[in-house]
Jmol script that loads the backbone (N, CA, C; Angstrom):
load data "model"
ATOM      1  N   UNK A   1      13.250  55.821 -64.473  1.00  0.00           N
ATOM      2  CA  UNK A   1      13.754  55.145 -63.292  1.00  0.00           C
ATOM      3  C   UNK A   1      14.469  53.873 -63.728  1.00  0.00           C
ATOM      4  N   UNK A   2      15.292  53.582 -62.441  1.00  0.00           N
ATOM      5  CA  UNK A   2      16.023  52.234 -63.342  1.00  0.00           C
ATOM      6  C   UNK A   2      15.860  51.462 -61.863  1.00  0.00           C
ATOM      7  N   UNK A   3      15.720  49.862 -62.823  1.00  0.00           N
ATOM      8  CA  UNK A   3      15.329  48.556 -61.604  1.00  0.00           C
ATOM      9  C   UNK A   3      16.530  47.778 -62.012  1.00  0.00           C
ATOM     10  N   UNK A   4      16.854  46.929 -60.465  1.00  0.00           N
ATOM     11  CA  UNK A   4      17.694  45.984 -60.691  1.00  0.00           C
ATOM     12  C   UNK A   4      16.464  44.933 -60.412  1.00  0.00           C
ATOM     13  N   UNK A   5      16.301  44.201 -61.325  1.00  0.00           N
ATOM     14  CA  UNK A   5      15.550  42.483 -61.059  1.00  0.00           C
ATOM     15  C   UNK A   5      16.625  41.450 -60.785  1.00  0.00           C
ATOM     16  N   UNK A   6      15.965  40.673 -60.452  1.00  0.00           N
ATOM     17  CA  UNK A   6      16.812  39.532 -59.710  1.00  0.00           C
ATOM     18  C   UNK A   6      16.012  38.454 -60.154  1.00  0.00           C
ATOM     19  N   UNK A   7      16.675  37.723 -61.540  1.00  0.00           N
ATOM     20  CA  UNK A   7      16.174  36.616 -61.681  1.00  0.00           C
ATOM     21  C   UNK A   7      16.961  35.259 -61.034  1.00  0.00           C
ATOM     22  N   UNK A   8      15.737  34.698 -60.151  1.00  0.00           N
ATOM     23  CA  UNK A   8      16.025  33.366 -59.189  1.00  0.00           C
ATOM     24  C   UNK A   8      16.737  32.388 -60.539  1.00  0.00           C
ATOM     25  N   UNK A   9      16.903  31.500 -59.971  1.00  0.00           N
ATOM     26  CA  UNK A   9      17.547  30.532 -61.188  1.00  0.00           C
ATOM     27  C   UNK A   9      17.552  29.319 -59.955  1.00  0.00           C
ATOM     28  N   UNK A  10      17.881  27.879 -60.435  1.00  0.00           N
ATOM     29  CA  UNK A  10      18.228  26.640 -60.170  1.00  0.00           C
ATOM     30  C   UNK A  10      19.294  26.104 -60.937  1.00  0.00           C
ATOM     31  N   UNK A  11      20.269  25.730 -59.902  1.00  0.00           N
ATOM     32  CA  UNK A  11      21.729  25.741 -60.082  1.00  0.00           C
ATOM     33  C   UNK A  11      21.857  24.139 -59.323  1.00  0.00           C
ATOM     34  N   UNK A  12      22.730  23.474 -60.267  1.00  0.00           N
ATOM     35  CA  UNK A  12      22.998  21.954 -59.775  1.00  0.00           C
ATOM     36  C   UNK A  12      24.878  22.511 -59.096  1.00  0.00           C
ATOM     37  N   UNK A  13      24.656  21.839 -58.108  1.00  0.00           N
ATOM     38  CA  UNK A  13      26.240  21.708 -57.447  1.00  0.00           C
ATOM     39  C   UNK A  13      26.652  20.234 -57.645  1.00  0.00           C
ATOM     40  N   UNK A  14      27.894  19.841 -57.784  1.00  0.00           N
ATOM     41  CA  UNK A  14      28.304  18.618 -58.132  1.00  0.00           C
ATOM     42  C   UNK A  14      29.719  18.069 -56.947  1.00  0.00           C
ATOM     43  N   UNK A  15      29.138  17.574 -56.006  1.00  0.00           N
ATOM     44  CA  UNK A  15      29.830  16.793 -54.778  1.00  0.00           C
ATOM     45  C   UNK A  15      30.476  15.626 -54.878  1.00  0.00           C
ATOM     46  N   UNK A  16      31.170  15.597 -54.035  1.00  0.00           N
ATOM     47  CA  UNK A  16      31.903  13.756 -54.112  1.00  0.00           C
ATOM     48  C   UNK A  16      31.701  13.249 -52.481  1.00  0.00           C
ATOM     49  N   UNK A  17      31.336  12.386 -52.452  1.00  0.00           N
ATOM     50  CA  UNK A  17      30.454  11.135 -51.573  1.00  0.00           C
ATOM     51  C   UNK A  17      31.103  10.170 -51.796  1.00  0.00           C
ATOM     52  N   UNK A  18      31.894   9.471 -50.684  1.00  0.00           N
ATOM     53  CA  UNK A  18      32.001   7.993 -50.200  1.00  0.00           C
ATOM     54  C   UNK A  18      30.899   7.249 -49.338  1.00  0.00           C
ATOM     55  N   UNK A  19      30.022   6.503 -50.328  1.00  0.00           N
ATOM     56  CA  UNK A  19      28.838   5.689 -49.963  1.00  0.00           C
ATOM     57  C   UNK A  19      28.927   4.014 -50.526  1.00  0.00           C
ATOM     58  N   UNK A  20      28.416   3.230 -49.991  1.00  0.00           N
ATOM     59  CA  UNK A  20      28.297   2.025 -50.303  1.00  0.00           C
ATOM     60  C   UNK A  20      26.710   1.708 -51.089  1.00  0.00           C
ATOM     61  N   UNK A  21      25.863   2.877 -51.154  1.00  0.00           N
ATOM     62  CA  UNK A  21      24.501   2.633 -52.101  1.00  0.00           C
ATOM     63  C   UNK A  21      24.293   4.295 -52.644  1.00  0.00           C
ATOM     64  N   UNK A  22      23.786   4.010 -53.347  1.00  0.00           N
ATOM     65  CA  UNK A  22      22.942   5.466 -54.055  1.00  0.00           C
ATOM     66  C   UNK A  22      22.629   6.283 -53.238  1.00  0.00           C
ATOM     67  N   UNK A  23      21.664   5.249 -52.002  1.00  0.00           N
ATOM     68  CA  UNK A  23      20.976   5.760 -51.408  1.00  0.00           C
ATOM     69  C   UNK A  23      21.397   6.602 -50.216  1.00  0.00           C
ATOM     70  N   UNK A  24      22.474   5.800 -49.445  1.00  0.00           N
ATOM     71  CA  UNK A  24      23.853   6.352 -48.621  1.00  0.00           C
ATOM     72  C   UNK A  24      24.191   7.565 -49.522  1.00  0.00           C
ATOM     73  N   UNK A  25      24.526   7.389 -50.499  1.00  0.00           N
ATOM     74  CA  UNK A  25      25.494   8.672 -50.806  1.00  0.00           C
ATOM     75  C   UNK A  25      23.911   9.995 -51.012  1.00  0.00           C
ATOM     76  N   UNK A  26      23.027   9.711 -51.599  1.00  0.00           N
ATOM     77  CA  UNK A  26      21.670  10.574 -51.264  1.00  0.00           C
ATOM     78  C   UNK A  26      21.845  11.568 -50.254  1.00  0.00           C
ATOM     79  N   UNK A  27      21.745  10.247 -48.851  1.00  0.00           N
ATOM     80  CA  UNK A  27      21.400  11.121 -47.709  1.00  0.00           C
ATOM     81  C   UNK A  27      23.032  12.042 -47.566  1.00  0.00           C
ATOM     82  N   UNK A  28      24.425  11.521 -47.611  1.00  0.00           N
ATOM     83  CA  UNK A  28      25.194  12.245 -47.220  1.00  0.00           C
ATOM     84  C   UNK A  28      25.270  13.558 -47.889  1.00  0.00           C
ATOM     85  N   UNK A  29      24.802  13.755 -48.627  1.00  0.00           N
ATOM     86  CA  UNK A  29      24.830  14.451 -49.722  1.00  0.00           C
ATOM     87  C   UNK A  29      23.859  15.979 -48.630  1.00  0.00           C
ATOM     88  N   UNK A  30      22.753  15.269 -48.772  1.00  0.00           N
ATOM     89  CA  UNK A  30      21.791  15.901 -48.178  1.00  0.00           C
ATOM     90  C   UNK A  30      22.466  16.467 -46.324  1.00  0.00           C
ATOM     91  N   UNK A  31      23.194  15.516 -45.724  1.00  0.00           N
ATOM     92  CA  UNK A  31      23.756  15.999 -44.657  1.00  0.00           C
ATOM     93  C   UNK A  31      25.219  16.616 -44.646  1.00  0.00           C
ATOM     94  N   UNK A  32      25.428  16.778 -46.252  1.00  0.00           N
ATOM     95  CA  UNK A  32      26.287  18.129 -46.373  1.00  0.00           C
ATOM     96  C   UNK A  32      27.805  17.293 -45.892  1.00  0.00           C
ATOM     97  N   UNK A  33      27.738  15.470 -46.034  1.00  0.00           N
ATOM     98  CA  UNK A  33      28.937  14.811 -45.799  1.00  0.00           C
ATOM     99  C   UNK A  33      29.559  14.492 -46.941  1.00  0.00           C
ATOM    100  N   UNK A  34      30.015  15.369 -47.766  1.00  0.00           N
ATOM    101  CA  UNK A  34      30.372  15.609 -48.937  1.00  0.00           C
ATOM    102  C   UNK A  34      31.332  16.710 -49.175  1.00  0.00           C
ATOM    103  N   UNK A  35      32.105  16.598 -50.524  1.00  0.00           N
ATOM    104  CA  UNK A  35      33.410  17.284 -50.609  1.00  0.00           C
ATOM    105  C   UNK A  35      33.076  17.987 -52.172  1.00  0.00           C
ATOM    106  N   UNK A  36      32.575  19.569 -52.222  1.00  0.00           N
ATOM    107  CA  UNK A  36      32.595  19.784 -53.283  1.00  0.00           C
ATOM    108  C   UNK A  36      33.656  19.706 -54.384  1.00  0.00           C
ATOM    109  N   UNK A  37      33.177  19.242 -55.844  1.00  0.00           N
ATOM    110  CA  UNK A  37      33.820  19.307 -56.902  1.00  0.00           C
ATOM    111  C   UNK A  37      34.069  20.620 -57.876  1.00  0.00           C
ATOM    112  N   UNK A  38      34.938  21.527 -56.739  1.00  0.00           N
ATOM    113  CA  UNK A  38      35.111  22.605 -57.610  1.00  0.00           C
ATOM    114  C   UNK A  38      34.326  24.024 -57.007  1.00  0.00           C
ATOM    115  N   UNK A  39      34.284  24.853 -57.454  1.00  0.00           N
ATOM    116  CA  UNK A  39      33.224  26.271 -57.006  1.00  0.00           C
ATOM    117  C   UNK A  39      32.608  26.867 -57.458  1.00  0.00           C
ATOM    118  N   UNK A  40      31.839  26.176 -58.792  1.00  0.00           N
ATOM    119  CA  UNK A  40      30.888  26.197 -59.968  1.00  0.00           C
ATOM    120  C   UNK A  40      29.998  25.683 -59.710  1.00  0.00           C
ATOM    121  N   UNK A  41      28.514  26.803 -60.110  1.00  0.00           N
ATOM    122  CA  UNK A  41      27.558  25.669 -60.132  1.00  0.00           C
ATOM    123  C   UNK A  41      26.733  26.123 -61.390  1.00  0.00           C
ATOM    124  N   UNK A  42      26.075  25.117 -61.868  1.00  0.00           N
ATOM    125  CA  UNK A  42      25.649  24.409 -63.718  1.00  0.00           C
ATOM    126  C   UNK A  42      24.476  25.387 -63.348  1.00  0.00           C
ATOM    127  N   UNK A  43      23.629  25.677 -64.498  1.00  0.00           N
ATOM    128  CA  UNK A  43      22.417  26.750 -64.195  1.00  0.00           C
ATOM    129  C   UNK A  43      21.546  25.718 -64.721  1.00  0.00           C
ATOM    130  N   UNK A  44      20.570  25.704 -64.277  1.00  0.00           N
ATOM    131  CA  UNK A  44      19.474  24.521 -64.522  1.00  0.00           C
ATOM    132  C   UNK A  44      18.180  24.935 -64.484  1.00  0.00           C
ATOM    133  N   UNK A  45      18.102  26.426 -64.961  1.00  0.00           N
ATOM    134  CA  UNK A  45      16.865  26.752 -65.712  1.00  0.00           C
ATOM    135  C   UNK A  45      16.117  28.031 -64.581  1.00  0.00           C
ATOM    136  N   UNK A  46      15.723  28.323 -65.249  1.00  0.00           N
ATOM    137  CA  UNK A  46      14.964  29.762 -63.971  1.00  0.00           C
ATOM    138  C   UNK A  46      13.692  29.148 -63.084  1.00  0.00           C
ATOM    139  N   UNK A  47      13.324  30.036 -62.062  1.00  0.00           N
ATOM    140  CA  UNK A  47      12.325  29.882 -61.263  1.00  0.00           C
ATOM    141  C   UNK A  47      11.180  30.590 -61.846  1.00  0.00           C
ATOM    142  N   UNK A  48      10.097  30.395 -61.391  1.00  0.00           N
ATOM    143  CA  UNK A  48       8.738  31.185 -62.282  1.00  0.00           C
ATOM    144  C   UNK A  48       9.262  32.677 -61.324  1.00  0.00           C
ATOM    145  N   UNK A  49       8.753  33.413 -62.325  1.00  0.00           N
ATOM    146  CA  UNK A  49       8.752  35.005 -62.217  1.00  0.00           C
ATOM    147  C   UNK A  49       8.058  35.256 -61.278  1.00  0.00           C
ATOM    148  N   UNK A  50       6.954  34.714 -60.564  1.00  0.00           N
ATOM    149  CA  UNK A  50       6.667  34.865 -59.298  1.00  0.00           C
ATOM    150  C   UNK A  50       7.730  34.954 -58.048  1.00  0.00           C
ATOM    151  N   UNK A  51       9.352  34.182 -58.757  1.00  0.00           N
ATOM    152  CA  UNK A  51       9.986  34.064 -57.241  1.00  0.00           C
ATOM    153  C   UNK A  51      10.952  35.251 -57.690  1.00  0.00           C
ATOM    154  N   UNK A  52      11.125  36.092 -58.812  1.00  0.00           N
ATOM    155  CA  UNK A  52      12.242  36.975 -58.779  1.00  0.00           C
ATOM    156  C   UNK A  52      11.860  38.263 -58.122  1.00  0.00           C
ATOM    157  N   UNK A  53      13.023  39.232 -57.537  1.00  0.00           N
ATOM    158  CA  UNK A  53      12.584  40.269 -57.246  1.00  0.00           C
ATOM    159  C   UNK A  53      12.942  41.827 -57.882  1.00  0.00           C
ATOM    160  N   UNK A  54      12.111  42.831 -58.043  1.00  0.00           N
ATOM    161  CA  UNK A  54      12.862  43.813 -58.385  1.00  0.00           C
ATOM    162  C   UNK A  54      12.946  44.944 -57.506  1.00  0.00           C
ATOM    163  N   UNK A  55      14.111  45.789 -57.723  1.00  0.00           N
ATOM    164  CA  UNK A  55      14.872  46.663 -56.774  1.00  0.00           C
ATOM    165  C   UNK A  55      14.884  48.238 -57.234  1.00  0.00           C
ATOM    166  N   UNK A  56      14.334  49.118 -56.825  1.00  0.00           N
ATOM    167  CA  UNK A  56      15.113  50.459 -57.229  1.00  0.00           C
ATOM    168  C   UNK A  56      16.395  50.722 -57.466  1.00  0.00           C
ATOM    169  N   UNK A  57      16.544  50.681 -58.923  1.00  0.00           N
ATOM    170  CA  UNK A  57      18.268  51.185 -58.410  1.00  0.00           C
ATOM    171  C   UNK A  57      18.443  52.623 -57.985  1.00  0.00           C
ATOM    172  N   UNK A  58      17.759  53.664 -59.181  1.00  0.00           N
ATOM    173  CA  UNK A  58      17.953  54.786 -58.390  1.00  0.00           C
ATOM    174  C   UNK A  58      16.320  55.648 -58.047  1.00  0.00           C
ATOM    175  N   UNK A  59      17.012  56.623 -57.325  1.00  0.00           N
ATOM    176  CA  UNK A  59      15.718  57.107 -57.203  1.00  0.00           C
ATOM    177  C   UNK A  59      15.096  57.605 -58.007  1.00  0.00           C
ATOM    178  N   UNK A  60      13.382  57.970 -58.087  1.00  0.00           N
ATOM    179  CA  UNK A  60      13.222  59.007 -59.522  1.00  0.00           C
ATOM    180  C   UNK A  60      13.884  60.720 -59.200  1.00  0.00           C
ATOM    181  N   UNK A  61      14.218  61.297 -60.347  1.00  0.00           N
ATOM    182  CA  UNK A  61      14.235  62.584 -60.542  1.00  0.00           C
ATOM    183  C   UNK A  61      13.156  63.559 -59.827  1.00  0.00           C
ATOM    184  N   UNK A  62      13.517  64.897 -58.995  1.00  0.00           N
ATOM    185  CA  UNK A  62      12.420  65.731 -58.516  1.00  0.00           C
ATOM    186  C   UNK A  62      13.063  66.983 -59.401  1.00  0.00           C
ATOM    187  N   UNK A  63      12.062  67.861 -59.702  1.00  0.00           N
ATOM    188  CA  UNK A  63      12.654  69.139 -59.834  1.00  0.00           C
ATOM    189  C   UNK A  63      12.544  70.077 -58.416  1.00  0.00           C
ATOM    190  N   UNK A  64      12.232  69.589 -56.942  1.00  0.00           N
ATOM    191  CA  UNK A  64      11.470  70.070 -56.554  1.00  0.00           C
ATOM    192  C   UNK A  64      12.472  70.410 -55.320  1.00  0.00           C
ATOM    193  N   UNK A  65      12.672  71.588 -54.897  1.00  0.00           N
ATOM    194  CA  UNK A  65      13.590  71.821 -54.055  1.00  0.00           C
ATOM    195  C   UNK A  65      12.911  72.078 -52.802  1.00  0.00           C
ATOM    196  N   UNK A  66      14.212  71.636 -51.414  1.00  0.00           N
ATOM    197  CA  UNK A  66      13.204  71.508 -50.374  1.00  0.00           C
ATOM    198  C   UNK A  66      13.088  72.710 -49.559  1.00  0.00           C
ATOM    199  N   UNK A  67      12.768  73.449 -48.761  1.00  0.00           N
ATOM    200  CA  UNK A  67      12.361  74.483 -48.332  1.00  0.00           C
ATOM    201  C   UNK A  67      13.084  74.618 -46.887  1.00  0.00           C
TER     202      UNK A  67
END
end "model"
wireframe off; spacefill off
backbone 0.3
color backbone group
């Protein structure tokens, strides 16, 4: 049989923010008042194997014909 797994991953996106503190540009960031840099995002390491999933790709083989 064959599986498709799906390994989760953590991916940094890199935005541009007009803020007057860190902290301003934080929250805009977070309220999505931001202008992405590009349509790439950096891979920043996997999720525990608890969060991936796997898939049937195909079905198994029968010899068994149906009636």
């Amino acid at each position: 049989m064959k599986y498709v797994v799906i390994k989760k991953c953590y991916a940094n996106e890199f935005v541009s923010v007009i803020a007057d503190s860190e902290e301003e540009a934080l929250l805009k960031a977070m309220d999505n008042d931001c202008k992405p840099l590009g349509n790439n995002l950096e891979f920043a390491g996997y999720q525990d194997r608890d969060a991936w999933g796997i898939e049937l790709l195909e079905p198994p083989q029968t010899n068994e014909t149906h009636k």
